[in-house]
Each structure stands twice: as C-alpha cells, then as structure tokens.
C-alpha positions in Angstrom: 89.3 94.7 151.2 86.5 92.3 150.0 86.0 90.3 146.8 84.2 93.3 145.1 87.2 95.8 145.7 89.4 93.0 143.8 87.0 92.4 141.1 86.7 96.4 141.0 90.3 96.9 140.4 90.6 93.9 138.0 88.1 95.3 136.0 90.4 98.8 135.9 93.4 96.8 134.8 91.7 95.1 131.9 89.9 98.5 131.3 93.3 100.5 130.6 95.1 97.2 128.8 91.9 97.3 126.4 92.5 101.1 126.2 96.1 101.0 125.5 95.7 98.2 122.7 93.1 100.0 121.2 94.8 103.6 121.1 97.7 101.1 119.7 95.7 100.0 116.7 94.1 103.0 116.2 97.8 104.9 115.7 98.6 102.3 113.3 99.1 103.8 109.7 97.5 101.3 106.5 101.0 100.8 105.6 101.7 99.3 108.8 98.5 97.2 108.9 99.8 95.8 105.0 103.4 95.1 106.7 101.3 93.3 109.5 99.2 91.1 107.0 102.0 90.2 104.6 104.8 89.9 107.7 102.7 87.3 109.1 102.0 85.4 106.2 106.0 84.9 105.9 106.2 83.7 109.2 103.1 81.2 108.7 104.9 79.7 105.1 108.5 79.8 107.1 106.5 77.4 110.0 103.9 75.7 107.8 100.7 76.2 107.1 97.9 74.7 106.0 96.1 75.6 102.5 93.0 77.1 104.4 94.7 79.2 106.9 97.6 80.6 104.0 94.6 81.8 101.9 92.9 83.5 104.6 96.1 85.5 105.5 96.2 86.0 101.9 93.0 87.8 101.9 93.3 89.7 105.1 96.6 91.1 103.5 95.1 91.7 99.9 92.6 93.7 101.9 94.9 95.9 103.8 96.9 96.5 100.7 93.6 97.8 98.6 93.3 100.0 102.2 96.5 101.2 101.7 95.6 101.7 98.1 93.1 104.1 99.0 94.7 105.9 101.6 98.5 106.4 99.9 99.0 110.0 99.3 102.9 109.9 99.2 105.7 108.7 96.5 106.8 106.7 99.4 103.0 105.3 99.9 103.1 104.7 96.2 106.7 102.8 96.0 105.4 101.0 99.4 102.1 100.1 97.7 103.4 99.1 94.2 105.4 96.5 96.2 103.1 95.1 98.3 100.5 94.7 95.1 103.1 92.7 93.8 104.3 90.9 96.6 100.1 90.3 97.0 100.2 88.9 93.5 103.0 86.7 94.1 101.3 85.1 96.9 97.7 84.5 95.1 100.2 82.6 92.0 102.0 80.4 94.8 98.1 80.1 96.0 96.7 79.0 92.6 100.0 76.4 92.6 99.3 74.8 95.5 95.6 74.6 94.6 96.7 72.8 91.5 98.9 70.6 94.5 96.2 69.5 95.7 94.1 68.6 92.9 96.7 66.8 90.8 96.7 64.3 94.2 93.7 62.6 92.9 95.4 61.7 89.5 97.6 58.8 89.5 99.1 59.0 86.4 100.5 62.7 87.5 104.3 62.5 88.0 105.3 62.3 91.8 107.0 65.7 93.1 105.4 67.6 90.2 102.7 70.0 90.0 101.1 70.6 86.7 101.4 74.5 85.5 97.2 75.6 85.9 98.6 78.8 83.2 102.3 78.6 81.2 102.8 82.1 82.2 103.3 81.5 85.6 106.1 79.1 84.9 108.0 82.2 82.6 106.9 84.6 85.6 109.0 82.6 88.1 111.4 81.1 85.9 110.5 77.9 86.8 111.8 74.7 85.2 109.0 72.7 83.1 108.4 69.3 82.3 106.4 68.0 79.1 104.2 65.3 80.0 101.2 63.4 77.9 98.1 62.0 79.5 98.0 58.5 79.3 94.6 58.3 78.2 94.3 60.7 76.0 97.3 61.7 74.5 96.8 65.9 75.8 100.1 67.2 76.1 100.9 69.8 79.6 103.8 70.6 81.5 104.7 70.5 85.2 106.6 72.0 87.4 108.8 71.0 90.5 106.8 70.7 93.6 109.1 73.6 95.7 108.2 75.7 93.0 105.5 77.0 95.4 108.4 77.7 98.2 110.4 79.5 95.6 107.6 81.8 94.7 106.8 82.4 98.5 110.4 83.3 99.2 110.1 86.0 96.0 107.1 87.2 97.2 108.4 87.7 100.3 111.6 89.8 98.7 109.4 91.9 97.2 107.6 92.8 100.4 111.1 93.0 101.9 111.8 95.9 99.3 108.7 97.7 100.5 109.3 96.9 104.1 113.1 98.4 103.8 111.1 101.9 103.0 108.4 101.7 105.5 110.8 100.3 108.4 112.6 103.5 109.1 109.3 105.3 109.4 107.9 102.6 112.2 110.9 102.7 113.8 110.4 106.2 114.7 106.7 105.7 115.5 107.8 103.7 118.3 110.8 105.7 120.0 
C-alpha cells in the first residue's frame, strides 16, 4: 500500500461524508431551514453577539422564512409560518433598538443605561417602560427606554418561534427516527 492508495481512499471518505451532508441538506424541508435560521440566532443572543454578525443571522432567517412563505401549502405551514414572520419581526425591532444603542453612544447628554425609542410604537409593542427626556440644547422633548429592553424583546421573539417550533418539532422528530 503506497501513498496513492491512502490518498485514494481518503479521497472516498470525504467523497461519501460530502455525499451524506449533502443528501442531509437536501431532505431538509423550508420549515426546518427557518427553525435552523431563527434557532441559531437564539443561541448567538443567549452567548453574545456582536451587532454585525446578529443582523446577518437576521437576514439569513428573514430569507428562509419568505422560502417558507413560498413553499407552505399546509394549515400547519401557515400557523408555523405566521410565527416565524412574527418572531422575524420581533428580531428586526430589537435590531432597530440596538441600532439606536449604538448611535445614542455618541451623545453625551443621552441618559446612561437608556436607549432613546427610534418609533413610540415599539415601546407600546413590547410594553416597555419609557422615560421623558428634553434635549439640553434644544428643548425637543423624546422618550427612552431601558437598555435590556433589547434582551426582553429577543427573549419574546424567541417565544414566538418557540410556539412555531412546538408545531414543527414533532414533525422533525420523526424525520429523523
């Protein structure tokens, strides 16, 4: 047995891994591939993330769930899917939040801990407790919110994934038996 016959068979191995993985992906439903996208951007806001990364998971799941939105043919697709838009929805607000986050940093008159609302809506949405504040300089009236206001919106977005994922689980679960 020479080096070839080892590089030969090496080249097999990785050959049927590739194959496997891809039959794997290709099996996949869009439901799953929106449980996927939204699963993991829970676990990246449970470990931290940073700004950049969180909003490209949020558009890699946005897109899976206009996939799905295509594809659903089911009431269950449709329950599943009516979720994840919203669980989608909730992520882009806690998005727009933190984008606010960061620009309020560069504002030294902004309250510490406090992120100032970029739409009053979202503060009603969330049930968020506000703050009435006026610019020094100006005299312009806004109103912030606490800074784990963005947590608390993750952690509702992430409930109403849950909802869809308590649907879709069963399903999976038999997929891989």
């Amino acid at each position: 047995m020479g080096i070839h016959h080892t590089i030969r068979r090496g080249v097999v191995v990785i050959s049927v891994i590739a194959a496997a993985a891809c039959r794997a992906e290709a099996t996949r439903s869009p439901a799953e591939d929106a449980y996927r996208a939204l699963k993991r951007i829970a676990g990246a806001t449970a470990i931290g993330v940073n700004k950049q990364n969180y909003d490209a998971l949020l558009q890699d799941a946005a897109g899976e769930v206009f996939i799905l939105k295509d594809l659903a043919v089911t009431t269950a697709d449709s329950t599943v899917l009516r979720y994840y838009v919203s669980a989608v929805e909730k992520y882009k607000d806690a998005g727009a939040l933190w984008s606010e986050q960061i620009d309020d940093a560069r504002y030294d008159w902004m309250p510490k801990r406090r992120i100032m609302l970029p739409e009053s809506a979202l503060a009603a949405r969330y049930n968020l407790p506000t703050t009435n504040h006026k610019m020094p300089y100006t005299g312009t009236e806004y109103q912030t919110v606490p800074q784990e206001s963005i947590q608390k919106i993750w952690t509702i977005a992430e409930s109403t994934a849950d909802s869809a994922n308590s649907l879709l689980l069963p399903q999976l679960r038999r997929r891989v038996r």
